[in-house]
C-alpha positions as CSV (number, residue, x, y, z in Angstrom):
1,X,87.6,5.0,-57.3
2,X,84.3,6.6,-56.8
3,X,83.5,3.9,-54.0
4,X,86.1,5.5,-52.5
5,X,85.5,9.2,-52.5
6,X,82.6,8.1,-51.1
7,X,84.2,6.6,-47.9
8,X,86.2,9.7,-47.6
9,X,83.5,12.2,-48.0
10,X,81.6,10.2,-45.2
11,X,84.8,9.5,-43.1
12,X,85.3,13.9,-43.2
13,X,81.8,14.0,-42.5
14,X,81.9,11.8,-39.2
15,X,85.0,13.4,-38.1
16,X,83.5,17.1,-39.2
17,X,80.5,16.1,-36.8
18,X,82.4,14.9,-33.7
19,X,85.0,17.0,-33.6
20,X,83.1,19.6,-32.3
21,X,82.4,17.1,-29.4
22,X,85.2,16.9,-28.5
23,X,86.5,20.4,-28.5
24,X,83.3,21.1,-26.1
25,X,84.8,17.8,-23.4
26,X,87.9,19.4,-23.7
27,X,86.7,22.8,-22.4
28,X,85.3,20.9,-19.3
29,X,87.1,19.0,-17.2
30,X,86.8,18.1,-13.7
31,X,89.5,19.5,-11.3
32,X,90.0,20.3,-7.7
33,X,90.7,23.6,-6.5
34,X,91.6,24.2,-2.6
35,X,90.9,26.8,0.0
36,X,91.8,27.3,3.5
37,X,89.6,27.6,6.7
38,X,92.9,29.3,8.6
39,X,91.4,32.9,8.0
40,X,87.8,33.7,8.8
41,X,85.9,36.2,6.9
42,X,84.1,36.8,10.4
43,X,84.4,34.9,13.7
44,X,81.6,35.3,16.5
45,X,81.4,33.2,19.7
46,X,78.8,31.5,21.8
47,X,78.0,31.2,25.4
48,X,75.4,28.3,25.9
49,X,74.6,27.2,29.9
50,X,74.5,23.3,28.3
51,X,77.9,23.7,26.6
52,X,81.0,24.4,28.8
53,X,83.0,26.0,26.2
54,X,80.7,27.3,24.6
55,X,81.3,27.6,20.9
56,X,81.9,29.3,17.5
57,X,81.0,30.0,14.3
58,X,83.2,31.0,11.5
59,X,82.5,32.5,8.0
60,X,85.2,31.3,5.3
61,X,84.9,32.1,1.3
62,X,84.1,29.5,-0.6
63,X,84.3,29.0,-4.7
64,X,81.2,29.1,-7.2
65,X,79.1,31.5,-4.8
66,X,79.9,29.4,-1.6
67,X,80.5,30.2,1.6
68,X,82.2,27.8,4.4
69,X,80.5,27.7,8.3
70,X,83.0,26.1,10.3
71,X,80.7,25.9,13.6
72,X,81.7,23.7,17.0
73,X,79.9,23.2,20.1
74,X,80.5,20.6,22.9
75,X,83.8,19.8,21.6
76,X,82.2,18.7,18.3
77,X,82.8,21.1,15.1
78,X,82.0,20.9,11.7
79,X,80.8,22.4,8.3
80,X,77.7,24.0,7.2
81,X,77.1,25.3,3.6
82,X,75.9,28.6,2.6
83,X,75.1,29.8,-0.4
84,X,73.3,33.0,-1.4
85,X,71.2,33.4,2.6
86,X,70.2,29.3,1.9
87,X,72.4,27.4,4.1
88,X,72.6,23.9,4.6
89,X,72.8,22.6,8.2
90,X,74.9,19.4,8.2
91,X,75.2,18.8,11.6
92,X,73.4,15.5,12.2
93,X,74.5,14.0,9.2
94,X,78.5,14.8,9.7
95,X,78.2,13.5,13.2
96,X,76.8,10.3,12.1
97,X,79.7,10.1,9.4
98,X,82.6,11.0,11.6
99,X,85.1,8.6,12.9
100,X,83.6,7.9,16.6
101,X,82.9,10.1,19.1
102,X,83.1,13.8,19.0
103,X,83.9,14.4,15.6
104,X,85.7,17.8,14.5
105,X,87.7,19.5,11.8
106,X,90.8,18.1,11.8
107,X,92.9,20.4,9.6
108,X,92.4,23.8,7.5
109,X,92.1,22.2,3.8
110,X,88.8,22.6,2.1
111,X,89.2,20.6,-1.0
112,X,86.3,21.6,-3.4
113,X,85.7,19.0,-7.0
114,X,84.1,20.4,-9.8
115,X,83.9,21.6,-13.2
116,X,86.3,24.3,-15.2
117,X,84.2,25.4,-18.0
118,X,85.8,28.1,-20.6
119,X,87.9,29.2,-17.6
120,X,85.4,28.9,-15.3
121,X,85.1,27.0,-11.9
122,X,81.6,25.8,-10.8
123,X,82.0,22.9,-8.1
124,X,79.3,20.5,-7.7
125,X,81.3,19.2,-4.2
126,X,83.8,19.2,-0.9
127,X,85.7,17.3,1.2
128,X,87.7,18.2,4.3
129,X,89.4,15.6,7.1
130,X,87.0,15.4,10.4
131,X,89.1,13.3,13.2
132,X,87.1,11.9,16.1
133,X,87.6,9.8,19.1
134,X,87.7,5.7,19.2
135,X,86.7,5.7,22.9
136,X,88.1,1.3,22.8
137,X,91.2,1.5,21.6
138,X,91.7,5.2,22.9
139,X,93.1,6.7,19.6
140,X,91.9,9.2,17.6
141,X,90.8,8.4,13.9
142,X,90.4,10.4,10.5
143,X,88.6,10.2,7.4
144,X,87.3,12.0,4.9
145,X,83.9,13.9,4.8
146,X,82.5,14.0,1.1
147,X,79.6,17.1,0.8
148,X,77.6,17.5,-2.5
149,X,77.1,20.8,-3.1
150,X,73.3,21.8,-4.4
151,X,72.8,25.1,-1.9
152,X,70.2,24.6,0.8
153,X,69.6,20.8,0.0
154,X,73.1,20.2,0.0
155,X,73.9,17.3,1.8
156,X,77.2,14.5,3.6
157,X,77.5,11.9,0.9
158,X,79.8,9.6,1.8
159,X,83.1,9.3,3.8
160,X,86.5,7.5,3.0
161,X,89.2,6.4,5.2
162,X,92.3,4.4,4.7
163,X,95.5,3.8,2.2
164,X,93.2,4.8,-0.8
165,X,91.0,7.8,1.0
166,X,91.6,10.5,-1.3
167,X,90.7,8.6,-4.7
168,X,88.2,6.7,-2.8
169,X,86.7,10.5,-2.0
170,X,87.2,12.4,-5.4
171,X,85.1,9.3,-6.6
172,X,82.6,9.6,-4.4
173,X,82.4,13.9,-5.2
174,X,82.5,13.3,-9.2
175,X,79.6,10.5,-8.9
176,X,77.4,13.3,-7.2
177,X,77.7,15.9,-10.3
178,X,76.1,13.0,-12.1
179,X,73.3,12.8,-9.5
């Protein structure tokens, strides 16, 4: 009998001790939250002698302190990251992701992964659908841009495209909060 009281007082103390752990996974979970690159906070336009449309740039509000530059020249557009007056030129690095030739925004969605903490959403990344041109079968493709968020360093990750794009990207996101 007293062997056994001892299992049970250690078997309260094990569970007394984790239980805490759990309660403090529990009040963090990763989810994805969406915004919408429809309405811009402010919209200016460019004339540039190289470009014959010219171009834009477009502020959009972001999540966790964020802000969205959707920006296109020379029928290419994409997203730069600004947080705080630090922003994050992705240019290069989106063009050399996208699905062929003059790659651009191909919808409005901004989906952002991160973390809810006691109510609170801090995201770590984004993605968002660029399309782009494949010049030898002379259709347009899509995939999915994948952008870890770290302010002026953050950075184009990864892409996914295909039947299983969106799990393909939420796994890429989530491995970059580990990074």
């Amino acid at each position: 009998m007293k062997r056994m009281r001892l299992n049970r007082a250690s078997l309260l103390l094990i569970v007394s001790l984790l239980l805490p752990l759990r309660m403090a996974s529990a009040e963090e979970r990763v989810v994805s939250k969406y915004t919408s690159t429809a309405k811009a906070k402010s919209l200016s336009f460019k004339k540039d002698n190289e470009e014959p449309g010219g171009g834009f740039e477009a502020v959009f509000a972001g999540l966790g302190g964020y802000q969205l530059l959707h920006l296109s020249g020379d029928e290419r557009s994409w997203i730069n990251v600004r947080h705080g007056k630090e922003i994050a030129d992705l240019y290069a690095a989106t063009t050399e992701a996208g699905p062929g030739s003059f790659p651009r925004k191909a919808n409005d969605i901004v989906e952002w992964r991160g973390v809810e903490r006691n109510g609170r959403f801090e995201p770590f990344a984004i993605i968002y659908r660029l399309e782009g041109n494949d010049e030898e079968k002379g259709i347009t493709k899509t995939r999915l841009i994948v952008i870890k968020l770290d302010k002026k360093r953050s950075a184009v990750i990864g892409f996914a495209e295909g039947a299983n794009e969106d799990a393909e990207a939420k796994t890429i996101a989530d491995r970059a909060r580990s990074r």
